[in-house]
VOLUM-363925 format. One record per residue: x, y negated, z negated of N, C-alpha, C, O, CB in turn. Coordinates in pm, whole numbers, padded with zeros to 5 digits, always signed. Atoms other than C-alpha are relative to their C-alpha. Glycine has a CB too. Example, Ala and Ser with C-alpha at 12.3 -4.5 7.8 and 13.67 -1.06 7.14 Angstrom:
BEGIN
+00089+00119+00000+01230+00450-00780+00090-00120+00000+00194-00118-00066-00099-00003-00125-00082+00119+00006+01367+00106-00714-00077-00109-00073-00026-00220-00090+00041-00046+00142
This chain:
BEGIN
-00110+00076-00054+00800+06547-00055-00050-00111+00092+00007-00221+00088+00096+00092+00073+00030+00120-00096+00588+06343+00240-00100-00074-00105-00172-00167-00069-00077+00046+00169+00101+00155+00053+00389+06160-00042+00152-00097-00077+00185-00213-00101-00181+00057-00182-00122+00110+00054+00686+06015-00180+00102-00078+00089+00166-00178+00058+00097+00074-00089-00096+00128-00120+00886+05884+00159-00170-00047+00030-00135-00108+00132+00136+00088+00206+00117+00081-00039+00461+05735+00225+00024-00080-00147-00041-00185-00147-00167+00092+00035+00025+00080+00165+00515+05591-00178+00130-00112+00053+00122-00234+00070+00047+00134-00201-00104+00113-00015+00854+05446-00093-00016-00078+00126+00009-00196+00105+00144+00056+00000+00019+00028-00142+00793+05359+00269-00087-00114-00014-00061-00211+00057-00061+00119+00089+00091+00118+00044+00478+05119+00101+00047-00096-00065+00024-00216-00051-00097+00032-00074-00073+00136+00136+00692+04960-00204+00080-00076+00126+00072-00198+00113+00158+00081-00177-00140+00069-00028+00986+04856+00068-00122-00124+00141-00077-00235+00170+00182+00164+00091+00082+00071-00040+00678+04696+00294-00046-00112-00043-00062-00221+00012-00066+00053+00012+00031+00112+00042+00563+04541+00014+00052-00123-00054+00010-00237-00075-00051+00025-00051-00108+00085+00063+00838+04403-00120+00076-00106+00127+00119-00216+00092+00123+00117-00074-00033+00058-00162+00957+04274+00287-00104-00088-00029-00050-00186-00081-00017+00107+00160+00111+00095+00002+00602+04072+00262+00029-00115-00088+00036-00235-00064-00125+00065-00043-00008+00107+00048+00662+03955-00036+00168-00090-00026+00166-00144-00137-00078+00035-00115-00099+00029-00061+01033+03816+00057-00024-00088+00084+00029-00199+00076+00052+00089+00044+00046+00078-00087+00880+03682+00324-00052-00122-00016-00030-00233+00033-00067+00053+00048+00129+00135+00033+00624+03470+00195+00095-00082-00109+00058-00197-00130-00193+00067-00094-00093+00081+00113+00927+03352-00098+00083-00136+00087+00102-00256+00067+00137+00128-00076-00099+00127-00121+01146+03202+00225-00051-00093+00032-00010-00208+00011+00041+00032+00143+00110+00126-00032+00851+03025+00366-00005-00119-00082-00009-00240-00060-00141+00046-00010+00060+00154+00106+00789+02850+00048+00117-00058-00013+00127-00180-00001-00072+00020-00177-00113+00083+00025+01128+02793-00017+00045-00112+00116+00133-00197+00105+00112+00096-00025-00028+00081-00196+01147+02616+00367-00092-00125-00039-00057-00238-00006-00095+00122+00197+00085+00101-00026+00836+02413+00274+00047-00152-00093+00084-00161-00210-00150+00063-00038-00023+00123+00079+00889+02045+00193-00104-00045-00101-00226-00044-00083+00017-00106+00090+00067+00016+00106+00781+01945-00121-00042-00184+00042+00030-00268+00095+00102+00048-00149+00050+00071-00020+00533+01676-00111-00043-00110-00106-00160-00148-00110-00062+00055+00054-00053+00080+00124+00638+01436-00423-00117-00098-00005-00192-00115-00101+00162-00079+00017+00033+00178+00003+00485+01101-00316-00105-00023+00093-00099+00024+00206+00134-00109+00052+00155+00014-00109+00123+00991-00156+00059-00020+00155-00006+00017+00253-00120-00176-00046-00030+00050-00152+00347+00857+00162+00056+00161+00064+00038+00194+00181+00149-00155+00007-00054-00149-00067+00534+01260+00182-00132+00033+00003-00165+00074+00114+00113+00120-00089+00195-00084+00023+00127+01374+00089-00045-00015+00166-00076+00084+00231-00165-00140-00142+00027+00032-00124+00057+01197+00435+00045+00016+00135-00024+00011+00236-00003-00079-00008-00022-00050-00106+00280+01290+00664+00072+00114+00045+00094+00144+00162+00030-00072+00041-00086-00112-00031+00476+01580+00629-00137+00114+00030-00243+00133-00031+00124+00042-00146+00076-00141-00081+00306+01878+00830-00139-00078+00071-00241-00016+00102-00062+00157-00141+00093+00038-00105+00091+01625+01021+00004+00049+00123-00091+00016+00193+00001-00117+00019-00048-00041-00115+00226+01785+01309+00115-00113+00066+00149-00095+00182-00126+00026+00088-00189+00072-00033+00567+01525+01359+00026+00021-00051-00024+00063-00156+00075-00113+00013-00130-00032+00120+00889+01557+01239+00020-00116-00025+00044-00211+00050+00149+00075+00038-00030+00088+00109+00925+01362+00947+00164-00012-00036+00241+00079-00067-00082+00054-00122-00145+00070+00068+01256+01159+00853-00020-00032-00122-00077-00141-00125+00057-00133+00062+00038-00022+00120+01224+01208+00470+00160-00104+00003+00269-00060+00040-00037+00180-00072-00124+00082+00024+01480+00877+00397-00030-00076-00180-00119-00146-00227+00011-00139+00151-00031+00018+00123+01589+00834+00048+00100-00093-00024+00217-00061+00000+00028+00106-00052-00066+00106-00022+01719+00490-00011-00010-00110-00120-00103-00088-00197-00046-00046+00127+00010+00162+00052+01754+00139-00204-00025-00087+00101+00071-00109+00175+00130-00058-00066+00016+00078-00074+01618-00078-00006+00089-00169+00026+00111-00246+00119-00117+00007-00028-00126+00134+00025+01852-00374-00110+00146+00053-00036+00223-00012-00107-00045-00110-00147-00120-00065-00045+02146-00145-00052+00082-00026+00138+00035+00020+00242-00035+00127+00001-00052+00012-00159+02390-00250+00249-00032+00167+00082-00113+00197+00169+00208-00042-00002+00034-00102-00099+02447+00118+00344-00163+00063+00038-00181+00134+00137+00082+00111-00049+00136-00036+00014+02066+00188+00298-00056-00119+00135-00111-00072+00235-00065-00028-00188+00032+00099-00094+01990-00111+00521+00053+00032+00146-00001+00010+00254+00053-00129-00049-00132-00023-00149+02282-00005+00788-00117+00129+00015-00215+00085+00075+00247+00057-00039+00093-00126-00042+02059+00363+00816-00119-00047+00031-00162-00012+00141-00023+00110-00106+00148+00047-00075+01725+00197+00857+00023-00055+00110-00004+00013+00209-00091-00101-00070-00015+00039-00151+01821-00042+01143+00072+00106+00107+00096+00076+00224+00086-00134+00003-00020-00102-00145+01944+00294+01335-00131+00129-00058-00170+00212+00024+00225+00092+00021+00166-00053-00039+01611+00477+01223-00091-00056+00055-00173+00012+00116-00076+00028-00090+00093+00085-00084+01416+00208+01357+00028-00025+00125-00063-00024+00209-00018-00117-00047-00075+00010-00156+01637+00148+01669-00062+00140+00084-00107+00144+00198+00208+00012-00013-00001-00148-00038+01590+00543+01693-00182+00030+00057-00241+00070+00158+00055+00107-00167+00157+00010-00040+01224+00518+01669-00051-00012+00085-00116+00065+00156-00059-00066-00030+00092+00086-00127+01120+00250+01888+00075+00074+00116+00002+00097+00212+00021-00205+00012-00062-00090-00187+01364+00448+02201-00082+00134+00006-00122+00174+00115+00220+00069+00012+00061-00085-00065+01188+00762+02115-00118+00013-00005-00175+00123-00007+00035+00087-00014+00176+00035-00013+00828+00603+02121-00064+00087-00098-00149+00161-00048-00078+00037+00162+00052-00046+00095+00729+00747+01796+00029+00117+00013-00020+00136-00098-00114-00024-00018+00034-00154+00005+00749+01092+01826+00100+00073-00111+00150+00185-00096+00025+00072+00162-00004-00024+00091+00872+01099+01505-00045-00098-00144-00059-00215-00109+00098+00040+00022-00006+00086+00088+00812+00933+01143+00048-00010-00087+00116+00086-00125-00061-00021-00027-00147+00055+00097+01002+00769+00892-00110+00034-00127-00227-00003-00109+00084-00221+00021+00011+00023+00107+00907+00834+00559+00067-00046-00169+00117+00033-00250-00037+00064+00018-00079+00070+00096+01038+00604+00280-00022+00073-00198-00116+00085-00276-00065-00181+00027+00042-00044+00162+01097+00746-00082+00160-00094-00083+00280-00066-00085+00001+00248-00029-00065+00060+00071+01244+00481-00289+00034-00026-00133-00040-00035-00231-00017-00055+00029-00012-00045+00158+01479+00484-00567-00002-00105-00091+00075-00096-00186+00129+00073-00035+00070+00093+00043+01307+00147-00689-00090+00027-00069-00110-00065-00148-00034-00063+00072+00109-00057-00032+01041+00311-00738-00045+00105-00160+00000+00220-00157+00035+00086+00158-00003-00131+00125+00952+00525-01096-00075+00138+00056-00058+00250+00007-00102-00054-00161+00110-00081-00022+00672+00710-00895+00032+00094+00063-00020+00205+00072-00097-00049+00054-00099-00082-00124+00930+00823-00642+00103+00088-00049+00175+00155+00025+00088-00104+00095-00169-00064+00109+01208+00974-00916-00053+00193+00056+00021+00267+00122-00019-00048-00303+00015-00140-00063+01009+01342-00845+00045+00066+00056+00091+00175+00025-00055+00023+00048-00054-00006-00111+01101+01312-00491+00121+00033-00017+00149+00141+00036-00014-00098+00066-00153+00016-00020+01468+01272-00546-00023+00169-00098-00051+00272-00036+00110-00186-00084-00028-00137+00067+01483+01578-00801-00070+00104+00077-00015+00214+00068-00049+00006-00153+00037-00144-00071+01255+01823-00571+00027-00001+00150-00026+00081+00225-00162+00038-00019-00148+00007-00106+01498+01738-00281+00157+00070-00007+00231+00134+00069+00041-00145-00003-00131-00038-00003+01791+01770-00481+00059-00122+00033+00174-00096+00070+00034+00113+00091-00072+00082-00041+01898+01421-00400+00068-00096-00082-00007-00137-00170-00056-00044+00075-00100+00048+00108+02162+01235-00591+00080-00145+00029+00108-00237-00048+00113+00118-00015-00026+00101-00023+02293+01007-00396-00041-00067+00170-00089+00000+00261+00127+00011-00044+00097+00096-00114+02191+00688-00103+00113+00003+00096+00232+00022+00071-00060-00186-00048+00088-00019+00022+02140+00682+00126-00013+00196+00036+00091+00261+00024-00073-00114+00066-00076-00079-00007+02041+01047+00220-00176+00041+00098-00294+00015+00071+00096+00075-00149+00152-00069-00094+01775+01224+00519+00013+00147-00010+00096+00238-00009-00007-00038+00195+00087-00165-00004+01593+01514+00503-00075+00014+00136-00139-00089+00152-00140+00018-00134+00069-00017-00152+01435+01608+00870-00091+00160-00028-00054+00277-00028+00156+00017+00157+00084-00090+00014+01129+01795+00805-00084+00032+00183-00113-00055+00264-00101-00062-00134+00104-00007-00148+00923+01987+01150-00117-00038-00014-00140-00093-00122-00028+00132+00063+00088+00013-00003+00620+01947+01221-00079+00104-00047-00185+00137+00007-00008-00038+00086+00091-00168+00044+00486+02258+01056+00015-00065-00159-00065-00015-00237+00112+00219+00041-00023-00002+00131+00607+02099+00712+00124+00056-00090+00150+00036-00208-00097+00055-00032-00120-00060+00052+00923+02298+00676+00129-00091+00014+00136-00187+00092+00020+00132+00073-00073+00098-00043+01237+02155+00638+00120+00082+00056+00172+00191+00030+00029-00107-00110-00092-00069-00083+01474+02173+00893+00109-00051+00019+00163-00033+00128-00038+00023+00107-00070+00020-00010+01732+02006+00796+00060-00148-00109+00012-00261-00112-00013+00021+00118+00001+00060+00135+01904+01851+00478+00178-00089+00057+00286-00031+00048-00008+00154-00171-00139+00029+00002+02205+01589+00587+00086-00049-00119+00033-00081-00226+00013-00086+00089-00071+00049+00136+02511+01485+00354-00026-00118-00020-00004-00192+00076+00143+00008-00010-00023+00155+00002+02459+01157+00219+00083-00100+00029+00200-00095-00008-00003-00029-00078-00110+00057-00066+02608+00908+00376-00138-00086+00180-00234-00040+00242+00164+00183+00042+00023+00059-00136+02518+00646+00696-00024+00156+00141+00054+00249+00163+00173-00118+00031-00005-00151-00090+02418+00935+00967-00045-00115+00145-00135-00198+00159-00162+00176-00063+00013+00075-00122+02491+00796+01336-00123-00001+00064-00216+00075+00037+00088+00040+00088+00089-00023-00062+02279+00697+01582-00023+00139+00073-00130+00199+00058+00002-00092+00065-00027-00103-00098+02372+00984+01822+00016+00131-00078+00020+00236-00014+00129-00033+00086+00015-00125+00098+02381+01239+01521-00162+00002+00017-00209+00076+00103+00066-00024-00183+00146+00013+00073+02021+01179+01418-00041+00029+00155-00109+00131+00162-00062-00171-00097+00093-00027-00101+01915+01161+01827+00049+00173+00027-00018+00269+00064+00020-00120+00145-00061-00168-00100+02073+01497+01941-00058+00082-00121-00078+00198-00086+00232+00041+00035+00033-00110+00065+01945+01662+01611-00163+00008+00005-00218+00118-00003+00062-00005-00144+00110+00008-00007+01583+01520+01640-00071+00101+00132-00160+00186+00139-00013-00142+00001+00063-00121-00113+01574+01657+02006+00017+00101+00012-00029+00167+00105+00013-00001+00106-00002-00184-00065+01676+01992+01977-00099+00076-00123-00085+00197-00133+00214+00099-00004+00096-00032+00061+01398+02042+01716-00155-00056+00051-00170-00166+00105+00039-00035-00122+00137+00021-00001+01002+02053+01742-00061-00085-00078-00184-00098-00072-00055+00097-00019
């Protein structure tokens, strides 16, 4: 009888581990494009921005990521994945992204911590969510 609650007692361990290690990956940002290759899990949190660059609303979100930037003296980075771009199409499908423009806020560990709806995202959204993350 005690080798079989030590038999089950191991499977439900191993199976917790491996659970574990499934979430992780599922958390980790996928790294599509040489510019995500470079900075996601450098240790900043990455602004994963998915855009047209000759898009008004795409244009309206950059001048308040850049505004955002330069006030909080880098201590984060922008990374551009554009849907100009054939090299960049990856990106958008191992996101999940469909439509512009649209941010992804990865930590500094590489995980992502945070997937917004597409759409213009305020200044004062984007600051209050940047600072209460690492």
């Amino acid at each position: 009888m005690k080798r079989s609650g030590v038999i089950i007692t191991f499977v439900v361990f191993c199976l917790t581990i491996f659970l574990v290690q499934i979430s992780a990956a599922a958390n980790a940002a996928p790294k599509s494009t040489p510019e995500l290759q470079q900075l996601i899990g450098a240790g900043k949190k990455t602004v994963v921005f998915f855009q047209n660059p000759n898009g008004g609303p795409c244009k309206a979100q950059n001048e308040i990521l850049q505004k955002l930037l330069k006030e909080r003296k880098g201590n984060f980075t922008i990374a551009y994945v554009n849907a100009m771009k054939p090299e960049a199409q990856k990106a958008f499908y191992d996101y999940g992204v469909r439509n512009l423009p649209s941010l992804v806020v990865v930590d500094g560990s590489g995980n992502i911590s945070r997937v917004f709806p597409p759409g213009i995202q305020s200044y004062e959204t984007l600051a209050q969510y940047l600072d209460s993350i690492k």
